[in-house]
VEXNU-968977 format. One line per 3 residues: their letters; for each residue x, y, z of C-alpha. Coordinates in steps of 0.1 Angstrom, whole numbers. Layout:
N
A> X:Y:Z  ...
//
This chain:
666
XXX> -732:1035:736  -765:1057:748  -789:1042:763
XXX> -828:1044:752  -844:1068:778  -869:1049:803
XXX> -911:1046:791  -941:1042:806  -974:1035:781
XXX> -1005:1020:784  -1013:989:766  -1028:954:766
XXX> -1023:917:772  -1042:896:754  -1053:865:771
XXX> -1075:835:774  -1091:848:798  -1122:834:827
XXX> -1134:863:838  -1130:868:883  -1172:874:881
XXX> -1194:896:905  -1185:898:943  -1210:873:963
XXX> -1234:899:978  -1234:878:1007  -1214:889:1039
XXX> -1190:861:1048  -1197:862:1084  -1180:825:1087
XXX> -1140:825:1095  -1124:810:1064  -1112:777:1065
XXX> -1072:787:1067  -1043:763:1056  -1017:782:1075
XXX> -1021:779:1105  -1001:763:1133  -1004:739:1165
XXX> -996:760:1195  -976:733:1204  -953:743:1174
XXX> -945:777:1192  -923:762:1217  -888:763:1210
XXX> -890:793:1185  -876:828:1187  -894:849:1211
XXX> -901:876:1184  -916:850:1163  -939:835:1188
XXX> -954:866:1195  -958:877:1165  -974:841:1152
XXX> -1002:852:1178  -1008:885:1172  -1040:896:1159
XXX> -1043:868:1133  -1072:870:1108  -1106:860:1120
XXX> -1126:868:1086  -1126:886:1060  -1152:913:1060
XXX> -1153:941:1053  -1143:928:1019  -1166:898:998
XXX> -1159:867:982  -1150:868:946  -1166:830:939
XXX> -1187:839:905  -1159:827:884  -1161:797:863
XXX> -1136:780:837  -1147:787:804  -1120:810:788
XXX> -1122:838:757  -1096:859:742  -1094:889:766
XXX> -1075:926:759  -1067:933:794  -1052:965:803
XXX> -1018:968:813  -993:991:817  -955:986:800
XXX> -924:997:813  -890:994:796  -856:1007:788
XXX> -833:994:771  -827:965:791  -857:959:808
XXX> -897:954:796  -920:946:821  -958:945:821
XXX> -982:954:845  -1017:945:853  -1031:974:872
XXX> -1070:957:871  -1056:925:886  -1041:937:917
XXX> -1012:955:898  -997:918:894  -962:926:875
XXX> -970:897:846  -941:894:833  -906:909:832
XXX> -880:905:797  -843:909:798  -841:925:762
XXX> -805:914:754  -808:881:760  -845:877:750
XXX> -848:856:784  -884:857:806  -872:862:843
XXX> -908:854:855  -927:825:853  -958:840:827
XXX> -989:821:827  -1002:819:795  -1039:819:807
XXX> -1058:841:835  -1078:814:855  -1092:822:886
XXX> -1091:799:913  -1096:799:954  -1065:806:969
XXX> -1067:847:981  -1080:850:1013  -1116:862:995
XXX> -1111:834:970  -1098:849:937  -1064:843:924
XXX> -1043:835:900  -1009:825:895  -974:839:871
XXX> -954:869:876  -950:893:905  -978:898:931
XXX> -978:922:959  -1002:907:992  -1009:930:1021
XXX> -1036:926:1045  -1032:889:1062  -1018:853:1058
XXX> -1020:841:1028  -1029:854:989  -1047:888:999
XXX> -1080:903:988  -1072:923:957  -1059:897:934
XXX> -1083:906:912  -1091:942:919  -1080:967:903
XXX> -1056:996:917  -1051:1034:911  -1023:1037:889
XXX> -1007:1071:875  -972:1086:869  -947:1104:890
XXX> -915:1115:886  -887:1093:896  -857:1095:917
XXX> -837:1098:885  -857:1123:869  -871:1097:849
XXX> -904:1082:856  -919:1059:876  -953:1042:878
XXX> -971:1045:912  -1002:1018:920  -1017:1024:953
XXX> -1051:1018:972  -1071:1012:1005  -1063:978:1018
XXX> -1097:971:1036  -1089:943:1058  -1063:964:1082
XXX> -1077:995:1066  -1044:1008:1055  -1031:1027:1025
XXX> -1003:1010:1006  -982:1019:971  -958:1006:951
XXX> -934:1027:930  -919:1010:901  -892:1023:879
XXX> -862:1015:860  -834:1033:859  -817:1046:824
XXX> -794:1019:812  -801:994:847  -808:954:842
XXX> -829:959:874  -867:971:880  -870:988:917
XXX> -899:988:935  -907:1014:963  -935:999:989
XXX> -945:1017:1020  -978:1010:1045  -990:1039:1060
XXX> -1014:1037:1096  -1030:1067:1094  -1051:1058:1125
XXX> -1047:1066:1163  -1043:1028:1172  -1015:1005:1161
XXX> -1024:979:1135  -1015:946:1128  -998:941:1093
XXX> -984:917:1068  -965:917:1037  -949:892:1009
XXX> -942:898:975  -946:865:958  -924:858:926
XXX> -932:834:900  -901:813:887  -901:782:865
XXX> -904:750:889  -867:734:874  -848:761:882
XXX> -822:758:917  -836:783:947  -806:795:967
XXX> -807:821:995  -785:832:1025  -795:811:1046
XXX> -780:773:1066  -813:769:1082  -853:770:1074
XXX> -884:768:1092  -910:739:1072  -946:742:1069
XXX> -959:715:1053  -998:720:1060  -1000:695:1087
XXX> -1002:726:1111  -969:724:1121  -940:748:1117
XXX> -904:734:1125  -868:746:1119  -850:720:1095
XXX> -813:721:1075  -807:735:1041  -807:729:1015
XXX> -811:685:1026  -840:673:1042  -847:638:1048
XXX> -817:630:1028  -833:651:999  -823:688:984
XXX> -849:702:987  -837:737:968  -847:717:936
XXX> -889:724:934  -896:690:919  -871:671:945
XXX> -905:676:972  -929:651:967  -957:671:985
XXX> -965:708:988  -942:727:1014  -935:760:1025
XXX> -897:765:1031  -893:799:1056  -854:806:1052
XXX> -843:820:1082  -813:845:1071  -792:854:1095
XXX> -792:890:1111  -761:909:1090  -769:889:1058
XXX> -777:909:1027  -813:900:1016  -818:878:988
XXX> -832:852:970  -824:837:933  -838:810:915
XXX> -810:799:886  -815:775:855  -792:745:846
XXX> -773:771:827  -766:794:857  -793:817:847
XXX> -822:829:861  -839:860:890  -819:873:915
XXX> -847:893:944  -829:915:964  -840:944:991
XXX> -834:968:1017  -830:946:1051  -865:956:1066
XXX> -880:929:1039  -862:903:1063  -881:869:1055
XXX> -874:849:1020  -896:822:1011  -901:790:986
XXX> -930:776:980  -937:740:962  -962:721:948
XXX> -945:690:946  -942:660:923  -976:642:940
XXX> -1005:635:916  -1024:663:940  -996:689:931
XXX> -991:680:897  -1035:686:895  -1029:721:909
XXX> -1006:729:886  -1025:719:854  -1057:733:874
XXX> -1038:770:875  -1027:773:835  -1032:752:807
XXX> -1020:716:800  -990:711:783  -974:744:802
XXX> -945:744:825  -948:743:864  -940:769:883
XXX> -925:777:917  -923:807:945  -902:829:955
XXX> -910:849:983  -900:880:1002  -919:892:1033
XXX> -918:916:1062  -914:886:1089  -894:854:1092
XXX> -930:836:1081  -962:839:1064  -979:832:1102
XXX> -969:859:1118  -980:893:1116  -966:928:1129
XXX> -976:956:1147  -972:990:1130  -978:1018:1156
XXX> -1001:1050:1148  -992:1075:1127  -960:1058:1116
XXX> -950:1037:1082  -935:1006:1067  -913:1014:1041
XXX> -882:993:1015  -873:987:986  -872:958:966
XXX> -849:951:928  -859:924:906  -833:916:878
XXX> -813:889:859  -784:865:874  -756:846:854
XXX> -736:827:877  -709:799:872  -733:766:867
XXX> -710:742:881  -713:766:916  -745:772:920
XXX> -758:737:912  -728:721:930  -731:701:964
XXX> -712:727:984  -741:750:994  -717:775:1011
XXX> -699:779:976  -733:778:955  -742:807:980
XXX> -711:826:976  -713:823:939  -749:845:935
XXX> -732:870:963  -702:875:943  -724:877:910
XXX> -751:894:930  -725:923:945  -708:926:908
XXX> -742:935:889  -759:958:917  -738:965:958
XXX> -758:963:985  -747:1001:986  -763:1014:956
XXX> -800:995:968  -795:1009:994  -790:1045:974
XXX> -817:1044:958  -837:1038:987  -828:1068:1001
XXX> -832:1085:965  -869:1071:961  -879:1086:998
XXX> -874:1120:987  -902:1112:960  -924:1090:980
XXX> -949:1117:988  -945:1132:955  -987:1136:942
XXX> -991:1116:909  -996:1130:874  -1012:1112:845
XXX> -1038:1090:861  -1033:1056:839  -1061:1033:860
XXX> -1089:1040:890  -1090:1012:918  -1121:1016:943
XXX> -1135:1045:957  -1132:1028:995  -1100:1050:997
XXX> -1118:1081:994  -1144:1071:1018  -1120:1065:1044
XXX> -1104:1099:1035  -1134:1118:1040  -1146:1103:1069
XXX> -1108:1106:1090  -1093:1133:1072  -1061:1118:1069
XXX> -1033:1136:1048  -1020:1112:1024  -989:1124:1006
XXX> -985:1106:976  -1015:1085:971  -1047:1111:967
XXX> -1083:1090:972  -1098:1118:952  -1137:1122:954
XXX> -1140:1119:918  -1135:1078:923  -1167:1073:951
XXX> -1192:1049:936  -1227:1038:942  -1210:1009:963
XXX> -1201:1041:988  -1228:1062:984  -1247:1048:1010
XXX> -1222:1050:1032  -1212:1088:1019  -1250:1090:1030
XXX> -1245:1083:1069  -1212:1104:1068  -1229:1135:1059
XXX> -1263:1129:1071  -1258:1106:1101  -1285:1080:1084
XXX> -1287:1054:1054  -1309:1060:1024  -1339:1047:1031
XXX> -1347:1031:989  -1343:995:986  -1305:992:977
XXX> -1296:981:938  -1292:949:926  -1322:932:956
XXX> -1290:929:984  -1282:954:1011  -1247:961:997
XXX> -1214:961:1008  -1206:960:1042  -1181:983:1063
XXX> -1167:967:1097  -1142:996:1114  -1152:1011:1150
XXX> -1156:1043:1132  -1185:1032:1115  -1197:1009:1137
XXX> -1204:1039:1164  -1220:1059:1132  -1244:1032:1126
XXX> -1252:1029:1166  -1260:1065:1165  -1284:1060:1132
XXX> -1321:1057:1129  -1328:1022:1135  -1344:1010:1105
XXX> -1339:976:1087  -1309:983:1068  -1288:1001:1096
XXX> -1298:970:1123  -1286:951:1097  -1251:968:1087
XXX> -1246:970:1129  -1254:938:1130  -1226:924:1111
XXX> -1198:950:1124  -1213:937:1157  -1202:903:1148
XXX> -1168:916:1132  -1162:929:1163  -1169:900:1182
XXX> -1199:911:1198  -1223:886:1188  -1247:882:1211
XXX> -1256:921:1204  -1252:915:1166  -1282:885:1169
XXX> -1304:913:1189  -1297:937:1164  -1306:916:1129
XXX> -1341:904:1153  -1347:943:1153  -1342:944:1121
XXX> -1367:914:1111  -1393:931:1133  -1399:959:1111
XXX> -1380:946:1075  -1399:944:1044  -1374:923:1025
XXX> -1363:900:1050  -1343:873:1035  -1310:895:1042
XXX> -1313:897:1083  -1328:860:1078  -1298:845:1064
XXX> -1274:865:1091  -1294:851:1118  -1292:818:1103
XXX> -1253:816:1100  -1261:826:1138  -1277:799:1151
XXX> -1251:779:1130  -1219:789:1142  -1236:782:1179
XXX> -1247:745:1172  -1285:754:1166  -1287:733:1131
XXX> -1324:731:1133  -1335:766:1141  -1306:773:1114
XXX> -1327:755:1084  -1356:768:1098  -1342:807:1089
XXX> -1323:796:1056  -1355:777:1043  -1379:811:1053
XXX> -1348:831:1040  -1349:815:1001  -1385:815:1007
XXX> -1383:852:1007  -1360:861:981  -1379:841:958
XXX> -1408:857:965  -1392:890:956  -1375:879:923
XXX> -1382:903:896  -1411:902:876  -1406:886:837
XXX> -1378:864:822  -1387:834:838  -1364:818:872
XXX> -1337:844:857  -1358:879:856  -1347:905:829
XXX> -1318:931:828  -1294:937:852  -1321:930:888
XXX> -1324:899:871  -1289:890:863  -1284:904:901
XXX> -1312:883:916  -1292:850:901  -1263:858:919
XXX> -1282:861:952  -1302:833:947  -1269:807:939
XXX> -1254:822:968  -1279:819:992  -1292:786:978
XXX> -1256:768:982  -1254:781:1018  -1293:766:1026
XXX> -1288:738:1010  -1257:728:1031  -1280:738:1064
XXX> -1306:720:1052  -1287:689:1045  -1274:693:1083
XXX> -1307:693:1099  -1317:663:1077  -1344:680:1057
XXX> -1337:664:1025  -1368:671:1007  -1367:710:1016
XXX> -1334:709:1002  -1342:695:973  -1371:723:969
XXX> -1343:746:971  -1324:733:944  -1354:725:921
XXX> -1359:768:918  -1324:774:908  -1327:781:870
XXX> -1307:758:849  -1272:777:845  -1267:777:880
XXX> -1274:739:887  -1250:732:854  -1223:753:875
XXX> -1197:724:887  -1200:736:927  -1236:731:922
XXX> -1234:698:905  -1211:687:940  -1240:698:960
XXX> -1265:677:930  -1238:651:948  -1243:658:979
XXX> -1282:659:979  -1289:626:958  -1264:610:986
XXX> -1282:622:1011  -1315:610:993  -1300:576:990
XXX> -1294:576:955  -1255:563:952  -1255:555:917
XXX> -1272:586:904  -1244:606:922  -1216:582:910
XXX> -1236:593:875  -1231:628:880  -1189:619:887
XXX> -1188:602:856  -1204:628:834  -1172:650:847
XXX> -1175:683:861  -1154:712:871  -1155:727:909
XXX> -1143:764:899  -1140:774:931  -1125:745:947
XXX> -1100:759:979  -1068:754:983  -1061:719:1004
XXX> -1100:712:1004  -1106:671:995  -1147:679:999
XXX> -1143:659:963  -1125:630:977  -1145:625:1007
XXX> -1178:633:984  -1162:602:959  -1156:578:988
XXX> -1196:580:993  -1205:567:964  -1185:538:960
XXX> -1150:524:967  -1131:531:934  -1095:548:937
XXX> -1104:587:930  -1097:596:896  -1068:617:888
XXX> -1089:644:874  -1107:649:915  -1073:643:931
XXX> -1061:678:943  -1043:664:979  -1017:684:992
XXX> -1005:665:1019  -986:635:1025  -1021:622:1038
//
């Protein structure tokens, strides 16, 4: 029978959709508060290679990119674009303005959803810069844990495929590590499988640290199986430590809702082993993951049964909806450790995503071994180790192949980077035509050796950029306000921040806006203990910034500056208010709050802080008033009880299921 050649077309998912909102224009100079990370006492007792690479270079922040935190939870029917693949086997669909996040993948002859497809885009803090959302296929680079363009979009175009077919090839500028990355997906005529070709280039002179996982979706009932006897546990008590498979604790734990609490299982498959990962219904089917062996590590990930899980999961999708679990597939052992890639040189695999049928009474049975055996056999039958192995080899002869049909535009920090080191990119062009106004600045002090010297757009400095190459272009600049300020903060990337302080007080001397150097200085003296002189520079900072709201519209302004200065204002008011609240100021807190306009104090993180302050004003019941009205905390991060501890304050009532959001077996 022929088979139905291989498409790629644009298109569009329709959604209820909350909309990710504008970056914060504030630099997050502060580390992030990180769930994964471990003890050192942990690292004794574990592989050498892993305890080296579990120290290596781990993340301290996450400039150069911002937080994505102006989010809410108020959903509308959204066309989102998205790109469709298919055969005639095979339709999967891609969200190349969310990250390139595979949404979901349909295996047409049986009508079964291999992916777990959430039927809502919510956006909630779980990326490293806050922003994510859960379902389908996600591809993180960068550093431990969800990474920074979950909801950015990437270039997208087609190339020819190692078939002579085509493939679709997403790529862009990973600006934490500042390293190009794409992925090549495809599907081969008449295949049940969709291939994915990922390489990470370092273009640069010096090594750099780097991290990959692709995270798969999977309903939360199905059976997780992998080659592997033995795992190593994180269970967000900081600790990492090796533990049987699939019992723990008497428990099998390969069943998602057999875990009580939320746990990361790391299996650790054995050198040899074919790479894999399936998760299999009650029927025997399900998603087999397989790869080339340089993605070693395999991963699950679960919420667990505990009314903090359970919370997460409704607090990701819509009530009513399935659960969902994780698959993972990663470059290391764990999501902890990180590797060095050397100069000039490349990461590079490939990955196949298809369906599994496998005898039921095997793969759920209580021989492991046998239940293992059973998704090899199945595994080998439906694609050998030999022929993913084939088409890696196939897919590098078009890896550097330049793209046709562009299909979607990511940023234009690609380009930049380009321009400023010249690198020869093969396969993934930042062309020129994609710089922005958020580069232009920069484009500016490449060309001319200084910034403009305008206010910026939008009453903030603008985007930040962290590397040494710029930071010894901005040393060598005229020092005016905004160039002590940008050195300032690749100063304090750096680690230098003793010169970053002296730099933003150059800055002050001679700025005309000052509220920008203000608040840097003030997250400063706040990092070093100095609380008071901290409030004293946050209060002066909001000071400022009111002072230059725009003109008309009321608290909000008009247009676009004002719609910009509201953004500013909530972000820099949530950051003075906490300082303010720390140096026991309550009442110049409260005039803080009292000139946000009304939106932003109706926002749910600013009715926490409406918490916080009438706690710290001694007025208990009001805030208890506040938690019975109900509100939403968008933005609430992954394993942070701030709404527990905030409830225990105002009176001594269990904590209502609709605040509980635990994760641990605390």
């Amino acid at each position: 029978m022929p088979t139905t050649a291989t498409t790629i077309r644009c298109s569009a998912l329709t959604l209820p959709a909350a909309p990710p909102g504008p970056p914060n224009p504030l630099p997050p100079l502060r580390p992030r508060a990180e769930l994964h990370r471990i003890d050192t006492r942990s690292l004794t007792g574990l592989p050498r290679d892993m305890a080296r690479q579990l120290r290596y270079e781990p993340l301290r922040g996450v400039l150069p990119t911002p937080l994505r935190d102006g989010y809410g939870r108020t959903r509308t029917e959204t066309a989102l674009p998205a790109i469709v693949l298919e055969n005639d086997r095979l339709c999967v669909t891609v969200l190349p303005g969310l990250g390139g996040r595979v949404h979901s993948m349909v295996h047409k002859p049986t009508g079964r959803a291999l992916l777990y497809r959430n039927p809502v885009l919510q956006p909630a803090n779980f990326a490293l810069n806050d922003a994510w959302f859960s379902g389908g296929i996600e591809w993180n680079i960068g550093a431990t844990g969800h990474g920074t363009l979950s909801v950015a979009p990437l270039h997208a175009a087609r190339v020819p495929a190692p078939d002579g077919g085509e493939m679709l090839r997403l790529w862009e500028w990973e600006r934490l590590r500042d390293l190009p990355f794409q992925v090549d997906l495809w599907l081969p005529e008449g295949s049940d499988f969709l291939y994915a070709g990922v390489r990470i280039r370092n273009p640069h002179e010096r090594p750099v640290p780097t991290y990959w996982w692709s995270n798969i979706a999977v309903p939360e009932w199905h059976r997780v199986l992998a080659p592997a006897e033995e795992a190593y546990n994180f269970g967000y008590e900081r600790t990492l430590r090796r533990v049987p498979v699939p019992v723990l604790d008497g428990v099998d734990r390969s069943y998602p809702l057999h875990s009580e609490h939320s746990a990361d299982f790391f299996y650790d498959v054995p050198d040899g082993q074919r790479r894999w990962i399936a998760a299999l219904d009650a029927e025997g089917h399900g998603l087999v993951q397989t790869s080339t062996d340089l993605l070693r590590g395999r991963k699950l990930f679960v919420w667990g049964t505990s009314r903090g899980g359970r919370r997460w999961q409704q607090w990701l999708t819509e009530p009513g909806t399935g659960g969902y679990a994780e698959i993972q597939a990663g470059l290391a052992r764990t999501q902890l450790e990180h590797l060095r890639l050397e100069p000039a040189s490349e990461f590079a695999w490939l990955e196949a995503y298809g369906p599994l049928s496998a005898d039921p009474a095997a793969v759920h049975g209580t021989d492991w071994a046998g239940a293992r055996a059973e998704v090899v056999d199945r595994l080998s039958a439906a694609l050998p180790r030999t022929e993913v192995d084939a088409a890696y080899d196939a897919w590098r002869t078009c890896a550097d192949t330049e793209p046709g049909e562009r299909l979607a535009t990511g940023s234009g920090w690609g380009a930049l980077e380009v321009l400023r080191g010249r690198f020869k990119l093969p396969g993934t062009p930042f062309d020129e035509d994609t710089l922005g106004a958020e580069q232009e600045p920069w484009q500016r002090l490449l060309e001319a050796g200084a910034f403009p010297t305008a206010e910026p757009v939008g009453g903030h400095p603008g985007p930040a950029l962290v590397s040494p190459h710029w930071r010894d272009m901005l040393e060598t600049a005229p020092a005016t306000p905004l160039t002590e300020y940008h050195l300032g903060i690749a100063q304090w990337h750096a680690g230098d921040r003793a010169q970053a302080v002296r730099s933003w007080e150059r800055g002050l001397a001679a700025a005309g806006t000052r509220w920008p150097l203000l608040r840097c200085l003030a997250v400063a003296d706040a990092t070093s203990g100095h609380a008071e002189r901290a409030a004293d520079r946050y209060d002066e900072a909001f000071d400022d910034l009111h002072a230059h709201r725009p003109a008309g519209g009321g608290e909000r302004g008009e247009g676009q500056e004002g719609a910009g200065w509201t953004v500013v204002g909530a972000a820099l008011a949530r950051e003075a208010i906490a300082a303010l609240l720390a140096a026991g100021r309550t009442g110049r807190a409260r005039a803080v709050w009292e000139r946000l306009d009304e939106t932003t104090r109706a926002r749910g993180r600013f009715r926490l802080i409406e918490v916080e302050l009438l706690t710290a004003e001694g007025r208990a019941e009001e805030a208890r008033a506040v938690f019975d009205a109900g509100f939403e905390v968008a933005d609430l991060r992954e394993g942070d009880e701030v709404l527990g501890e905030m409830w225990s304050r105002v009176g001594d009532a269990p904590l209502p299921a609709r605040y509980d959001f635990r994760m641990g077996a605390g």
